[in-house]
N, C-alpha and C positions, 0 to 999 in steps of 0.2 A: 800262491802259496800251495804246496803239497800238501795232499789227505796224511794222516797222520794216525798212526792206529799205536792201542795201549791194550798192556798187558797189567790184567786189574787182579786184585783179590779180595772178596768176602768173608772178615774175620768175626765169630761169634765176641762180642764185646766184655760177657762174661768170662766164658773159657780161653780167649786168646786162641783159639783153632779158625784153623783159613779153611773154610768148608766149602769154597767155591774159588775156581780161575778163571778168570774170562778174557777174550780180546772184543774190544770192537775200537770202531772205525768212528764212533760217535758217544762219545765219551758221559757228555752230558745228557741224552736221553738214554743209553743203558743204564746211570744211573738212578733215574726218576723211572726207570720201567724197573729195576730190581725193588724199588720200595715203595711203587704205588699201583702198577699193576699184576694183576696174578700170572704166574708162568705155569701156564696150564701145560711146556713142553716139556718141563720138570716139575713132578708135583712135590720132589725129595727137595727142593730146593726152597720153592714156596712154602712149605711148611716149617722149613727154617725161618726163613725170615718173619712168616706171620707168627712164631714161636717166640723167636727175639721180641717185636714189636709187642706181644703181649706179655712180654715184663716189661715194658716203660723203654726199649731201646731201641735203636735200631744198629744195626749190620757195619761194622765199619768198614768201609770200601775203600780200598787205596788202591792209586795207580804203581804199579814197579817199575814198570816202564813203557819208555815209549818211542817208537818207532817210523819214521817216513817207508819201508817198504814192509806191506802186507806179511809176505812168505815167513820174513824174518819174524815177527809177531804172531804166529803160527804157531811159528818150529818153537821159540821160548814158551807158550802156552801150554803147548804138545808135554813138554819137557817137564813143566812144574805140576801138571798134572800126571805126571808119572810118578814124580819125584813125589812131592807130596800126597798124592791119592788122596784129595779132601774128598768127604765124604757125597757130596751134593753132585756134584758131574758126573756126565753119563759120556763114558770114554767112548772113542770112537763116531762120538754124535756129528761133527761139525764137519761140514764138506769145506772144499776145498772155495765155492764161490760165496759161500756164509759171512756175513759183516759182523755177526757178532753181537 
């Protein structure tokens, strides 16, 4: 079976705003590292979510999609992070060998 990589987003639960895009190549621990450990590499992001979490919620994280070749999973993340400019991403961060 082929690696499988997903193009995810973090929606404020209250406001309905997607304040984060992500990919990674491991779906199930990026999500338990976005909501139990801190992301000292975004501190704009971690303070979202430990914001959320101190009103009673947490971040709702959907996959949008999802992909068998890397590059392809990239370039859409590239894209919706243009597109949308959520507030939490720090453009230009992610090289080219990054899991995500």
């Amino acid at each position: 079976m082929s690696k499988l990589y997903h193009v995810y987003s973090l929606t404020d639960p209250f406001t309905f705003e997607i304040f984060y895009i992500g990919m990674t190549g491991g779906i199930k621990n990026r999500k338990r590292n976005h909501f139990t450990q801190s992301e000292s590499h975004n501190p704009k992001l971690q303070l979202r979510i430990l914001t959320i979490r101190a009103d009673g919620a947490n971040p709702t994280f959907k996959v949008l999609k999802t992909f068998e070749d890397k590059k392809t999973a990239l370039s859409l993340e590239r894209t919706l992070i243009k597109k949308l400019d959520p507030c939490c991403n720090i453009v230009g961060r992610r090289k080219e060998g990054e899991n995500g």
